[in-house]
N, C-alpha and C positions, 0 to 999 in steps of 0.2 A: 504494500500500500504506500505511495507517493504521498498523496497528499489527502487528507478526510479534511473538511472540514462541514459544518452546518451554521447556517446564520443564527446569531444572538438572540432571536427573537423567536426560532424556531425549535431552539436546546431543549431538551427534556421531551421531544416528541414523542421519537422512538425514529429519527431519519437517521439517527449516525448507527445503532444497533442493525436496523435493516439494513441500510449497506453493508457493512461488514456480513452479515447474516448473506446476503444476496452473492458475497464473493464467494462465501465458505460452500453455498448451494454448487456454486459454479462450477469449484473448481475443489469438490470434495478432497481428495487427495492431496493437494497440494501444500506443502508448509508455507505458513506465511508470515510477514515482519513488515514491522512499523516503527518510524523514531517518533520519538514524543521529547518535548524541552526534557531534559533531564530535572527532577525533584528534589535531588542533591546537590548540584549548582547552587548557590547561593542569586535570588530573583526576591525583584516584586512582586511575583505572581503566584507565590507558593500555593495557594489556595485553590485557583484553577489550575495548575500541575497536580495535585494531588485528585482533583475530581477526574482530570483527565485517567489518570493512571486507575483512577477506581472503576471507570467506565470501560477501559480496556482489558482490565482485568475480569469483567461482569462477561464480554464479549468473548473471551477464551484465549486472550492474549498474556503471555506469562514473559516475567521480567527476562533477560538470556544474561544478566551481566557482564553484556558489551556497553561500552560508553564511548561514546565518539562526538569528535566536534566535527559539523559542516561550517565552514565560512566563520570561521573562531568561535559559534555556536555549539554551545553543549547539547547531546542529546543521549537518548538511554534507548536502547535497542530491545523491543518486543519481538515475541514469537508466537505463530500459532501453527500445534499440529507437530513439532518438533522444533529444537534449538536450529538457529541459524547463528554462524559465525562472523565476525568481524570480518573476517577472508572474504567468505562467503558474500555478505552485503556488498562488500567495495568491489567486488568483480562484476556484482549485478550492477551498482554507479557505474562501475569501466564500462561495460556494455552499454549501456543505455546513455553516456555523457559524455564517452573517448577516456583515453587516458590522462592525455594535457590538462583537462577540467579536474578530473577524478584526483589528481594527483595534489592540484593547487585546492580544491575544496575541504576532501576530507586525510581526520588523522584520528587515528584509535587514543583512547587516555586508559593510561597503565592504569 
């Protein structure tokens, strides 16, 4: 998953649960990962990071403790269906971005 998002006004629907829902139908077998702001970053936002992570966690996404920055941005790497690896994600960015991008964007955090 690139990118979910649902508008401010529409939260709590049930649109971000059905999509995810709608991928998992799709593409039963398939393992799946998502970044979300990491929760342990130190932010203003602690509070919707923490709702986010509850909502993915509701959704059947489990933490993989990868931690990566895109673009000096922290993020925390989900999984569904199986662990995915730090390797593993950044090969999917190479693919999908080139190398030259994937290289200057993303860095794993020890």
């Amino acid at each position: 998953v690139f990118y979910l998002a649902v508008e401010a006004d529409l939260r709590g629907q049930g649109y971000g649960s059905a999509m995810l829902e709608a991928l998992q139908a799709r593409y039963p077998d398939a393992r799946m990962c998502l970044c979300m702001e990491d929760p342990d970053v130190p932010c203003d936002n602690l509070p919707q990071r923490l709702r986010r992570a509850a909502f993915y966690a509701r959704c059947g996404y489990e933490p993989t403790d990868v931690r990566l920055t895109e673009a000096g941005v922290g993020y925390a790497l989900l999984s569904r269906g199986g662990r995915v690896s730090y390797d593993e994600y950044y090969a999917l960015m190479e693919h999908y971005m080139g190398r030259v991008i994937s290289r200057a964007l993303y860095r794993q955090v020890q």
